[in-house]
C-alpha positions as CSV (number, residue, x, y, z in Angstrom):
1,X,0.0,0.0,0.0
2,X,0.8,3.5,-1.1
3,X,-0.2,6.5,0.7
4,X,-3.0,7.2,-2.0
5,X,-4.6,4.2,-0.8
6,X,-5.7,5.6,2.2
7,X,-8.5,7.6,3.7
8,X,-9.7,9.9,6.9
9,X,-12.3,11.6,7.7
10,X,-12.8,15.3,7.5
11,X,-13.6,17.8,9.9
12,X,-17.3,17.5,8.6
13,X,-17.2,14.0,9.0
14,X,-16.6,12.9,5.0
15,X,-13.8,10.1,4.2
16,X,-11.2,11.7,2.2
17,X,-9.1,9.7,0.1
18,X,-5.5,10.7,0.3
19,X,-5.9,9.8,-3.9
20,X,-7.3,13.4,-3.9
21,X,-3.7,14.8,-3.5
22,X,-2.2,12.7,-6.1
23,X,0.4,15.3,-8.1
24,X,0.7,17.5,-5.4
25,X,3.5,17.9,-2.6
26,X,1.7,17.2,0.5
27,X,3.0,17.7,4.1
28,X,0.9,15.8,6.9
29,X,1.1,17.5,10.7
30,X,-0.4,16.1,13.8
31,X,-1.2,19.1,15.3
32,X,-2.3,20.5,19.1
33,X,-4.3,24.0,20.1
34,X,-2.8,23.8,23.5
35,X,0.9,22.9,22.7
36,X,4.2,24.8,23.3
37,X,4.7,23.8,19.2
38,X,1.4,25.3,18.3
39,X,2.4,28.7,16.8
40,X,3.9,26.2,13.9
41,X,0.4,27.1,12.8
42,X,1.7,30.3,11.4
43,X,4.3,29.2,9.9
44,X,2.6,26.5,8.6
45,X,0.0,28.8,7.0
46,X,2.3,31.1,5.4
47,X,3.9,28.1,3.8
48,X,0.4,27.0,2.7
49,X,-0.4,30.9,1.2
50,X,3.2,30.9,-0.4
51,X,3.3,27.7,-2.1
52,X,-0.4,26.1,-2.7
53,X,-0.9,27.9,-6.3
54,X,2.3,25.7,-7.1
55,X,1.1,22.2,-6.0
56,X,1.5,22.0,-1.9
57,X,-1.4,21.0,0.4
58,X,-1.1,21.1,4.0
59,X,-2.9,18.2,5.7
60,X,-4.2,19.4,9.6
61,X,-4.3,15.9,12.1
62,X,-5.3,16.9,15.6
63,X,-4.2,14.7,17.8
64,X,-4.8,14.5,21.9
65,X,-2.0,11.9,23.0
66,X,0.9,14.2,23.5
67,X,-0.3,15.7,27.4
68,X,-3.6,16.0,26.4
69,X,-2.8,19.3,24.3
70,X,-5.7,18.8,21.7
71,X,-8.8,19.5,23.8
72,X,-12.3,20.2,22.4
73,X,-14.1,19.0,19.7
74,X,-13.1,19.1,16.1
75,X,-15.4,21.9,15.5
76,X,-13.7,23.9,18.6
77,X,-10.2,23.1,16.9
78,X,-11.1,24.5,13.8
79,X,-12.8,27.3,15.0
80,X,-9.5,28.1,17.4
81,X,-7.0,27.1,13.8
82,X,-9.2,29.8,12.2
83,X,-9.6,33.0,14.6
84,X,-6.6,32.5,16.1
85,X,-3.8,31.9,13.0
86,X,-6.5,32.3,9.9
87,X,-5.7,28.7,8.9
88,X,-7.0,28.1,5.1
89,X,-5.2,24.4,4.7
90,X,-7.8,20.7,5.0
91,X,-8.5,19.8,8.9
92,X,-9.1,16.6,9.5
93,X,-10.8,15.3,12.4
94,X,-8.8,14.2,15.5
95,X,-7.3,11.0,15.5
96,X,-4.7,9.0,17.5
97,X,-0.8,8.5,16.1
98,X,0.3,5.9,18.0
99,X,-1.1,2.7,19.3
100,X,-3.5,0.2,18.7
101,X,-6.2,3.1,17.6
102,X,-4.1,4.5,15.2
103,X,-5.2,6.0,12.0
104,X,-3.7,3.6,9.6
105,X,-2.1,6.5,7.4
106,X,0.0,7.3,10.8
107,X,1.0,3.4,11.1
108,X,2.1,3.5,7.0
109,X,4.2,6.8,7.3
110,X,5.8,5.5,11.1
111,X,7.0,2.4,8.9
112,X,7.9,4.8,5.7
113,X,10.1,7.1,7.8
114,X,11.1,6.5,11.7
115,X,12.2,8.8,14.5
116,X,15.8,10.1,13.2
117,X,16.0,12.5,16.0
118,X,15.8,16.0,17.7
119,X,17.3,18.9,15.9
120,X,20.0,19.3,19.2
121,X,19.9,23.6,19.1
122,X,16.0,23.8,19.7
123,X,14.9,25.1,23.2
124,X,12.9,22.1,23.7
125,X,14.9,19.2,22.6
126,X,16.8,18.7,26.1
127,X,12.8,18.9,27.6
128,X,11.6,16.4,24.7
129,X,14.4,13.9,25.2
130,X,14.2,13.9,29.2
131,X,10.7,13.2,29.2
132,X,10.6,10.7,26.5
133,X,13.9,8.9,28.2
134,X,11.9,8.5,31.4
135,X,9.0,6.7,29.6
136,X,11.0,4.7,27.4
137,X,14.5,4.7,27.5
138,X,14.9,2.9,24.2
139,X,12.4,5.6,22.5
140,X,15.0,6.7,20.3
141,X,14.4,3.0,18.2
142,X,10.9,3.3,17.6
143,X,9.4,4.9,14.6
144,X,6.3,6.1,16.5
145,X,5.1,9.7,16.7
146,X,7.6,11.8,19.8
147,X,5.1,15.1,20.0
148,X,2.4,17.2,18.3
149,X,3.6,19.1,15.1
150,X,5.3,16.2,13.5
151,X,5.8,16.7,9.6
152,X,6.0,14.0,6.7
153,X,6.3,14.9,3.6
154,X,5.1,13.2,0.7
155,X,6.4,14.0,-3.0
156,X,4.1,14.2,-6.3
157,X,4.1,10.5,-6.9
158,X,3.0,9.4,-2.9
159,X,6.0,8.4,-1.9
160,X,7.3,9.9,1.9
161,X,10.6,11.7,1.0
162,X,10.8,13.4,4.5
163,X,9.8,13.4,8.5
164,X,10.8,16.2,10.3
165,X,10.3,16.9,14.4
166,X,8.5,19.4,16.4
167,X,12.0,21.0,16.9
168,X,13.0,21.0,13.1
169,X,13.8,24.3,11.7
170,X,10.6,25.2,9.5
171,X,13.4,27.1,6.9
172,X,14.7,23.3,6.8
173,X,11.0,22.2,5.8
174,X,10.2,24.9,3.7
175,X,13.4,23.9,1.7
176,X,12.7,20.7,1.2
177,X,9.2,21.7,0.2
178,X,10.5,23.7,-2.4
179,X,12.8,21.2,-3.7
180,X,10.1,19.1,-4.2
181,X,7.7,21.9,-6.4
């Protein structure tokens, strides 16, 4: 399986095959309202404004597993997305990453592209690590989603070319974005 073969479900409760994005470069975020990450958002959005007209599409996950940071219903989490940072890119209802109730488009990118760690000058990387060390000291082996605002990125033909952290530098993303328009 490809990731045009799979499907979730909108914010208005439509399934939304991922087939729809075929030929476009398309960068997937689990995303939280209530997270130290979550002015990504801008950035995120000005990405969207500056490069949609050439083929990108911005794919918005909420997701609550990361300290319970994605409160609210999916109507309250697009109603904060859009006051608060004017976001324009596809919500998606909220879903889990990890575990057994995992959407199964998280479990295919996890197995695509695995944790390759922390960018080490972020303010939050020493936080990130500590915490994740303490409830799993092997964490650093497992492909499975570390924290909100986690980014794959997925080329014109569907294949994942990319997985960047919460701490990755978005000038880093929105190079290899542009690489790939």
């Amino acid at each position: 399986m490809g990731f045009y073969d799979f499907e979730a479900q909108d914010v208005t409760g439509v399934m939304v095959s991922m087939n729809e994005y075929a030929g476009k470069v398309v960068l997937v975020v689990n995303t939280a309202t209530e997270c130290g990450f979550t002015p990504q958002y801008d950035d995120l959005q000005d990405l969207y404004e500056k490069y949609q007209q050439d083929g990108l599409e911005i794919l918005d996950f909420p997701c609550n597993q990361f300290g319970n940071q994605a409160p609210g219903t999916d109507e309250e989490i697009v109603s904060f997305c859009d006051s608060r940072y004017g976001i324009t890119f596809p919500h998606f209802a909220k879903i889990d990453v990890n575990g057994e109730n995992a959407l199964p488009l998280y479990k295919f990118l996890q197995q695509e592209k695995g944790f390759e760690g922390f960018q080490s000058l972020h303010p939050m990387t020493l936080l990130l690590k500590s915490m994740l060390k303490r409830k799993n000291p092997n964490y650093k082996k497992e492909p499975d989603i570390k924290w909100n605002f986690t980014k794959f990125l997925i080329d014109r033909n569907g294949n994942v070319v990319a997985r960047f952290e919460p701490t990755a530098d978005m000038q880093d993303v929105e190079a290899a974005v542009k690489e790939l328009l």
